[in-house]
C-alpha positions in Angstrom: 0.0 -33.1 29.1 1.5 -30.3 28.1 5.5 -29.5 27.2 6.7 -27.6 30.4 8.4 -24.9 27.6 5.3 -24.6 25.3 3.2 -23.7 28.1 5.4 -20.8 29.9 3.8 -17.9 30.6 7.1 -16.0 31.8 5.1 -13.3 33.9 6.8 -12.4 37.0 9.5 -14.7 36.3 12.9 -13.1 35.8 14.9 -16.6 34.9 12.3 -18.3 32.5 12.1 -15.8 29.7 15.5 -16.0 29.1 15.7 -20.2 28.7 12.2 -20.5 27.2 12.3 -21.4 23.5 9.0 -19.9 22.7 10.8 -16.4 23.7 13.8 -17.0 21.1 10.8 -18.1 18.5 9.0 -14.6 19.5 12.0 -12.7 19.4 13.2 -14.3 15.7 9.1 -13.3 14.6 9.6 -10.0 16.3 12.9 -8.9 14.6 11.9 -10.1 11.3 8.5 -7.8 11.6 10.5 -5.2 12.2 13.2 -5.2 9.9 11.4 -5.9 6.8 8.6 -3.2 7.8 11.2 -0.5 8.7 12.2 -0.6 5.3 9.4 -0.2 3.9 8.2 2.7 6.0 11.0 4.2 5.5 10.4 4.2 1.6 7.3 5.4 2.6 8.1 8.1 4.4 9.8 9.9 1.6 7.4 9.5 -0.9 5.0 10.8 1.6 7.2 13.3 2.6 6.3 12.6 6.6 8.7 12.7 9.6 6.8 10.8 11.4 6.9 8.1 9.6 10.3 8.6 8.8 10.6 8.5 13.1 8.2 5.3 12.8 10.9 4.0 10.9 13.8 4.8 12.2 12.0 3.2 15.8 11.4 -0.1 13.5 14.7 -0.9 12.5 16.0 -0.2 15.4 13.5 -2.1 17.6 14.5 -4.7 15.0 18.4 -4.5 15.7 18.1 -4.1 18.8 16.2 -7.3 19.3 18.3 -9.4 17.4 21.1 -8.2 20.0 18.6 -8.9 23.0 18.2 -12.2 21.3 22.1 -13.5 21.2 22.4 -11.7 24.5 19.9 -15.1 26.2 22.9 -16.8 26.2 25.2 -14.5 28.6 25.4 -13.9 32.1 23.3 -11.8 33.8 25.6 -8.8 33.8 26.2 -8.8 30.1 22.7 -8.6 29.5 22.3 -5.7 32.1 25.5 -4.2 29.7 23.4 -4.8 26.8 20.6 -3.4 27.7 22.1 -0.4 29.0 23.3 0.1 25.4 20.1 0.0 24.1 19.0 2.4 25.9 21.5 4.5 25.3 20.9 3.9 21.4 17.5 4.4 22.1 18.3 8.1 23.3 20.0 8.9 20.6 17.7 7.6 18.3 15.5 10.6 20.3 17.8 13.6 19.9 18.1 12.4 16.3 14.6 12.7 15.6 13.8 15.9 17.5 16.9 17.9 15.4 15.1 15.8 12.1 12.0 18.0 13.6 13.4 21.0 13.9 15.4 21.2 11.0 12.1 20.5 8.5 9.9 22.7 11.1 12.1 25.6 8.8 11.1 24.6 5.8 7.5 22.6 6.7 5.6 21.3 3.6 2.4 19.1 4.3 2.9 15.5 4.2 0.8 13.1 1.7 -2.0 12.3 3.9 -3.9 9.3 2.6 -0.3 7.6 2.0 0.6 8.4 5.5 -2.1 7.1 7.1 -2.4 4.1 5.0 0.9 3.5 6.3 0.4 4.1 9.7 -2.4 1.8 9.9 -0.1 -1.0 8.1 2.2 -0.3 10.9 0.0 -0.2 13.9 -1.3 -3.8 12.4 2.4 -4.9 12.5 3.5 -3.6 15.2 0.1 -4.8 17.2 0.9 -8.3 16.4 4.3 -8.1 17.2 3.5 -6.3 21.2 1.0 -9.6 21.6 3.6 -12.1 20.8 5.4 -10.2 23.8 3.2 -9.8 26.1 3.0 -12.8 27.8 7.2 -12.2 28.2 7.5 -9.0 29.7 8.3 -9.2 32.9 12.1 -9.6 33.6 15.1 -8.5 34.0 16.7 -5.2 32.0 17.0 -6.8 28.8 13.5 -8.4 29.0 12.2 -5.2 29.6 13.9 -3.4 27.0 12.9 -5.3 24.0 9.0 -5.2 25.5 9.6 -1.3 26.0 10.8 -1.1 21.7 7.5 -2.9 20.8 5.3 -0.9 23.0 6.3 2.1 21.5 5.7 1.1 18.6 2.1 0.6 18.6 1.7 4.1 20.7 3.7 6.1 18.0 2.0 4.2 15.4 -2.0 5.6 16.7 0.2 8.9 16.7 1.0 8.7 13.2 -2.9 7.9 12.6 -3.6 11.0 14.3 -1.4 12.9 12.8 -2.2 12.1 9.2 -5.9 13.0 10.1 -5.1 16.4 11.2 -2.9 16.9 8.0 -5.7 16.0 5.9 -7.8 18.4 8.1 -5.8 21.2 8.1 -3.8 21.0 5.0 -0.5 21.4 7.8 2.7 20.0 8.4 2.9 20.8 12.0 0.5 17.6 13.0 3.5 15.4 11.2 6.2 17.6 12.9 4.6 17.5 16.4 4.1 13.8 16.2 7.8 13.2 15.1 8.6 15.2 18.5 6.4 13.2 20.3 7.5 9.7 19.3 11.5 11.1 20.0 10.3 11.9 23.5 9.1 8.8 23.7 11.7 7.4 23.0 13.6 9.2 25.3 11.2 8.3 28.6 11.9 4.5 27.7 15.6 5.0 27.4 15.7 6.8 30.8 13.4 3.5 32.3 16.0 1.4 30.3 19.2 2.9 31.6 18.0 3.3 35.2 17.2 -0.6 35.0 20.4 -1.9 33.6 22.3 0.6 36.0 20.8 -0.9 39.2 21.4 -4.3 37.9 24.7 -3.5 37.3 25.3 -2.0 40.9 24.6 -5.3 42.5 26.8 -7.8 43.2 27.4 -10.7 41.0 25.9 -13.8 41.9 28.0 -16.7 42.7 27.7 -19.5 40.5 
């Protein structure tokens, strides 16, 4: 027979994600990934000169941080989790207009990224961030906080293939403007997750409290 925690599967189920200790454990895996990789990228990224890793990033440390808040958030009440959540989103944003004005500003000076390093990296990334959108799958489905730290690891792995992209057309066309346009891309995305963020936490916060 097996444990009644260890064999969860969280989907659909806005109350068990929150008490099940295999979702602390995936978070704890999840921030670590993230952390430790975003500062390695980001290394990375200046050496190969590429916003788009530098976005890549920026998005892994802050998936990181922000998951490590999701994570102490398990143990509040419904409506400081919505609050939470609503601040990530909000971070999330500006973590979007940052990386757009990054964009712009090198678009006036654009100098072609080192390809092979980017790539390299991009695939080291998409491995990473791969594993770590698996170990959430299976929890996310929720309620706003849930949601958000799925929604961080998601876009992860999508900017990630972008990167990929990107450094192939850099090699192929000796341009900065694939990095550049990527960058944009991945703040946008950002941006569409914050908006499905905020709205979430927002309608959570609009309903009554439950009575306990």
């Amino acid at each position: 027979m097996t444990d009644d925690t260890d064999s969860c599967t969280c989907h659909g189920d806005t109350e068990r994600a929150q008490h099940d200790p295999a979702y602390r454990r995936a978070l704890w895996i999840v921030v670590v990934l993230n952390v430790a990789f975003g500062l390695f990228e980001i290394v990375g990224g200046f050496l190969a000169g590429s916003q788009a890793l530098k976005a890549d990033a920026l998005d892994f440390l802050g998936d990181g941080s922000i998951t490590f808040v999701g994570l102490l958030a398990l143990a509040w009440t419904e409506r400081a989790r919505a609050r939470v959540a609503l601040v990530q989103g909000l971070f999330l944003a500006c973590l979007g207009v940052f990386v757009i004005g990054m964009a712009a500003w090198r678009a006036l000076n654009a100098v072609a990224p080192e390809a092979e390093l980017m790539g390299g990296i991009g695939i080291a990334a998409l491995a990473v961030n791969v594993v770590a959108a698996w170990i959430l799958s299976r929890f996310k489905e929720g309620d706003s906080n849930v949601r958000a730290v799925w929604l961080f690891s998601r876009n992860d792995a999508l900017a990630n293939v972008a990167v990929i992209v990107a450094a192939g057309l850099v090699y192929w066309t000796g341009s900065a403007w694939p990095d550049l346009v990527v960058a944009a891309a991945i703040a946008l995305l950002f941006l569409h997750s914050a908006t499905e963020i905020i709205r979430n936490a927002r309608r959570e916060l609009s309903e009554p409290a439950n009575a306990t």
